[in-house]
KOLZA-429755 format. One line per field, with one value per residue (C-alpha): residue number from 0; x, y, z. Coordinates in nm, 2 decimals, padded with zeros to 4 digits. Each point is the difference from the previous one (the first is absolute). Layout:
KOLZA-429755
drenvo: [NUM, ...]
xx: [X, ...]
yy: [Y, ...]
zz: [Z, ...]
end
This chain:
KOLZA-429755
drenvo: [0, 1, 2, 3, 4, 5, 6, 7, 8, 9, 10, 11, 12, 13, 14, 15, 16, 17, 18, 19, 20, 21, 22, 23, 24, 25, 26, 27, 28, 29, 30, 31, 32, 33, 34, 35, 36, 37, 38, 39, 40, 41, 42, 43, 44, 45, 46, 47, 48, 49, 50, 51, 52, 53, 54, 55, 56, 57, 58, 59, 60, 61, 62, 63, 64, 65, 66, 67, 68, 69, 70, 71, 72, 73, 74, 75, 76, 77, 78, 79, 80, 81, 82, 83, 84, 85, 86, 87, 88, 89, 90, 91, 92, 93, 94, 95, 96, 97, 98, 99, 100, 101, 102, 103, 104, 105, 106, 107, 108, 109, 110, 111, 112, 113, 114, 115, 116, 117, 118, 119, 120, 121, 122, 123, 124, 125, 126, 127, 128, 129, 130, 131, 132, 133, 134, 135, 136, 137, 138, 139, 140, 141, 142, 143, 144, 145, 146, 147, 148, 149, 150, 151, 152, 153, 154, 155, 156, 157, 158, 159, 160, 161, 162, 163, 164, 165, 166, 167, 168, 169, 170, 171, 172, 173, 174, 175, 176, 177, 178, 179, 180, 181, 182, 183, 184, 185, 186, 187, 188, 189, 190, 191, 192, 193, 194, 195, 196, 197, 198, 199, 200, 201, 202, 203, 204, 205, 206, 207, 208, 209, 210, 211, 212, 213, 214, 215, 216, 217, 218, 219, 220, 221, 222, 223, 224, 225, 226, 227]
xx: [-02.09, 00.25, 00.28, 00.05, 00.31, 00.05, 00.17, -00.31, -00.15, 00.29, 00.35, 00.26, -00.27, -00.30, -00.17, -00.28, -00.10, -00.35, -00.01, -00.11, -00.33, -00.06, -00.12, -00.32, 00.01, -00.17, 00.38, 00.09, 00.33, -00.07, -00.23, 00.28, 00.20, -00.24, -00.05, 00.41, 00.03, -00.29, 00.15, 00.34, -00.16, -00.14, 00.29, 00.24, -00.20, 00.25, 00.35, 00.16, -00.17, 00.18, 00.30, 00.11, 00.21, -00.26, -00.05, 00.25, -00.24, -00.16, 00.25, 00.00, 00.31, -00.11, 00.33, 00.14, -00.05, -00.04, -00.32, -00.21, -00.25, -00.21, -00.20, -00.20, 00.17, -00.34, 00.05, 00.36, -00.26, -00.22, 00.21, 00.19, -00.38, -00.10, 00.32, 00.06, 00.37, 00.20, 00.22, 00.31, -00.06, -00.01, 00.40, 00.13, -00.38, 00.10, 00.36, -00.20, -00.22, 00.27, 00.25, -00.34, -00.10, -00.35, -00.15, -00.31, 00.14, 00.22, -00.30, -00.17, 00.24, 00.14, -00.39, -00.03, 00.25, 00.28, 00.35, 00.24, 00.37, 00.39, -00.06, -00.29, 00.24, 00.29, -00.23, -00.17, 00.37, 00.02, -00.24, 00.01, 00.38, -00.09, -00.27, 00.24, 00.22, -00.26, -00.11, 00.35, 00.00, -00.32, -00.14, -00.27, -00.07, 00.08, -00.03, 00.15, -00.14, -00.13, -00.32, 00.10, -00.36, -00.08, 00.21, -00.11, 00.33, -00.07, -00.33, 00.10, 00.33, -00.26, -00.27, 00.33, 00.17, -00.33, -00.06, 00.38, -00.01, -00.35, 00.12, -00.03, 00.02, -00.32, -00.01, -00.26, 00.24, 00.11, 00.34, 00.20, 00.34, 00.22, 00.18, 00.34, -00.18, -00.32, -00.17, -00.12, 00.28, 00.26, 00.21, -00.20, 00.20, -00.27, -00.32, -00.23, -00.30, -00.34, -00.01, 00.36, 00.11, 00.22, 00.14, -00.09, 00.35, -00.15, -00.43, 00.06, -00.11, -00.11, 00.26, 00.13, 00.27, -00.01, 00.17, -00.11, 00.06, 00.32, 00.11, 00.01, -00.05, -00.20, -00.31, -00.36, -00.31, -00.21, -00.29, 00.17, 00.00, -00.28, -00.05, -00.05]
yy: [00.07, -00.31, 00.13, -00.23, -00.04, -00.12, -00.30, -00.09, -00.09, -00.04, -00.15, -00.28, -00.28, 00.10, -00.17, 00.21, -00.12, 00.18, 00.35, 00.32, -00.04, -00.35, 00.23, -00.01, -00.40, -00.17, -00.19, 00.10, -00.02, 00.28, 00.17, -00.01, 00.16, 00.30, 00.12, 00.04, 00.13, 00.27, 00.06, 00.08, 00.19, 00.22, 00.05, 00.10, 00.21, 00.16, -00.07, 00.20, -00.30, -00.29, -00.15, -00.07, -00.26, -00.23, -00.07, -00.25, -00.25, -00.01, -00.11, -00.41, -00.22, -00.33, -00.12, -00.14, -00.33, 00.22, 00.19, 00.05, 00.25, 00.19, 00.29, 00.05, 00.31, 00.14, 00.15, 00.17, 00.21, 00.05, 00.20, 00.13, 00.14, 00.11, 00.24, 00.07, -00.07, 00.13, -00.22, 00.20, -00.13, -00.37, -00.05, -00.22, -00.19, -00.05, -00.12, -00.26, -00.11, -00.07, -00.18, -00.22, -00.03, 00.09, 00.03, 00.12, 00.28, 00.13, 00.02, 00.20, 00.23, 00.07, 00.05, 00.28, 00.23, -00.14, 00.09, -00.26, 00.14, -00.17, -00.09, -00.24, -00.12, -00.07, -00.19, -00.20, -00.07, -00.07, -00.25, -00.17, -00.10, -00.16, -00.19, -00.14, -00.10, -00.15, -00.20, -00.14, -00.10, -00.21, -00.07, -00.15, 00.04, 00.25, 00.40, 00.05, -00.15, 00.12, -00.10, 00.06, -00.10, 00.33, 00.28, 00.23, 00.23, -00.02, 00.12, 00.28, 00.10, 00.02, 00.27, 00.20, 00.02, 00.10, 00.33, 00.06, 00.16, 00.17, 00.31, 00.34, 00.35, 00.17, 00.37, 00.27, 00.25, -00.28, -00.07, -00.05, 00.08, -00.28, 00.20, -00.09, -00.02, -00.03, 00.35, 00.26, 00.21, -00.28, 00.04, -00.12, -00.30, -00.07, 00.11, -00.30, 00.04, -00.16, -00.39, -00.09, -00.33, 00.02, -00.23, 00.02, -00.10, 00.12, 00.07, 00.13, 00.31, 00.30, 00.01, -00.33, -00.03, -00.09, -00.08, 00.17, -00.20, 00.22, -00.18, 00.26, -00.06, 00.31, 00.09, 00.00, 00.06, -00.29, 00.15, 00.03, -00.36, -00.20, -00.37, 00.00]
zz: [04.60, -00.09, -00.20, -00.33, -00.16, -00.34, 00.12, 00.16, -00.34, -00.24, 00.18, -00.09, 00.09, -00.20, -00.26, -00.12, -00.40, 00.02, -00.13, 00.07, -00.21, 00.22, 00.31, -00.03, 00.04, 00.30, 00.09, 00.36, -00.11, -00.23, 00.26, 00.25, -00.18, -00.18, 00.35, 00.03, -00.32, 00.06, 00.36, -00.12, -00.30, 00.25, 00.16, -00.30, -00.19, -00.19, -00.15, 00.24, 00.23, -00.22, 00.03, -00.37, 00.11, 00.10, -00.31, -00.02, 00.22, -00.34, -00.19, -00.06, -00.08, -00.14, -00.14, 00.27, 00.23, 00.30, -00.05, 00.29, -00.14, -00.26, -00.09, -00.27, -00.20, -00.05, 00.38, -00.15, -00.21, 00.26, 00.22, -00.33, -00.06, 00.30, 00.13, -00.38, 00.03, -00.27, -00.21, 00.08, 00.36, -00.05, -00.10, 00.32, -00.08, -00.35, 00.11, 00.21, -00.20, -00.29, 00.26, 00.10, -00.35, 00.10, -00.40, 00.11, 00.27, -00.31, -00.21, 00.20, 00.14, -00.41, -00.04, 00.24, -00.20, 00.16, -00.24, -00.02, 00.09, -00.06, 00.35, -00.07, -00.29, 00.20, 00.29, -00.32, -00.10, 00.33, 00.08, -00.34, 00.13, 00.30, -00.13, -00.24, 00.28, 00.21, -00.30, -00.07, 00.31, -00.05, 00.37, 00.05, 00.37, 00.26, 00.09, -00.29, -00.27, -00.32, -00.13, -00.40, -00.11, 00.19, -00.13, -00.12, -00.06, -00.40, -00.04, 00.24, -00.20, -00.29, 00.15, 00.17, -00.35, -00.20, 00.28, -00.04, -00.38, 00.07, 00.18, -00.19, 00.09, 00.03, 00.07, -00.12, -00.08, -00.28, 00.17, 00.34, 00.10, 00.11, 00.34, 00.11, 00.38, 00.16, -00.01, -00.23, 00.00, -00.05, -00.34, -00.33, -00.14, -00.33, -00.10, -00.02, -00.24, 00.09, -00.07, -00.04, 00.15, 00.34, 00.22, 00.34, 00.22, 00.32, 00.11, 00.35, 00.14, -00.21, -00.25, -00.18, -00.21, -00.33, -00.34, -00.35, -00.32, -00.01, 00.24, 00.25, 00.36, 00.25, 00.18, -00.08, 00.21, 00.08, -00.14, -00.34, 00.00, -00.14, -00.17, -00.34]
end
């Protein structure tokens, strides 16, 4: 049987603007490509089968003179829905898709549950930075011009600063203890009672750290983490 990759239907030179609810369409465009998808589908049945960083084929960046391709973001939920990737696992995509200022891919990914850390504030800052600069520098031809008319860097500091003050404890025992470390049987810095506010400064792996309204800084478990 012909192995498929992923490249083979999303890569650096596709332009795919139908959806995944425009298979059914008589297009042999579209027909071409439905017997990849189901093909590869077959072959990578489970998430163990996925490479999450594929992914990032998905993402777009329309804000710049150089674009050679597009996806429609509907395929980032797709594959988001079909492996039922957790939030927690979509960080580097996140980074990505703030860099690329892909509005849509943001969406999405803060859709699925994904909880926005300092780190997605720092690449915001980031970003936000560097578009100034390439603005100042006003080109209007070239790799590295910046298609202003295009950005999309605002509307995404909006939805990144609404999920960042949404976070609250939730625990059926009615609190959780902030730990000094990662495990169970780490020192208990605070009891945190169910739905207080926290910061979340870091969402990877099991444990995250976090800040209470105290101002304290220690570690949570994920799953005592939900959006308001």
């Amino acid at each position: 049987m012909e192995k498929i990759k992923f490249t083979d239907m999303f890569n650096e030179g596709t332009n795919i603007k139908f959806t995944p609810d425009d298979l059914n369409k008589t297009d042999s465009e579209i027909e071409n490509f439905k017997k990849k998808l189901m093909l590869y589908n077959e072959q990578h049945p489970l998430i163990e089968d996925f490479d999450i960083s594929n992914l990032s084929y998905l993402l777009n960046n329309e804000t710049f003179f150089d674009l050679q391709h597009y996806t429609n973001s509907s395929w980032l939920q797709y594959f988001i829905t079909k492996y039922k990737i957790e939030g927690s696992k979509l960080n580097d995509l996140m980074q990505q898709a703030i860099q690329q200022e892909d509005y849509n891919a943001v969406k999405i990914l803060l859709n699925n549950n994904y909880i926005v850390s300092q780190k997605d504030l720092n690449t915001l800052a980031k970003t936000e930075k560097e578009i100034k600069d390439k603005v100042q520098e006003n080109k209007t031809d070239g790799y590295e011009s910046y298609i202003i008319s295009n950005s999309k860097i605002n509307l995404i500091s909006n939805e990144i600063n609404k999920k960042l003050y949404s976070y609250k404890v939730s625990d059926p025992d009615g609190y959780t203890n902030l730990r000094k470390d990662k495990n169970t049987s780490s020192e208990i810095l605070q009891q945190i009672k169910s739905g207080e506010s926290i910061d979340v400064l870091e969402n990877q792996g099991d444990w995250w750290l976090v800040k209470t309204s105290e101002g304290k800084q220690g570690y949570v478990h994920k799953s005592r983490v939900k959006v308001n």
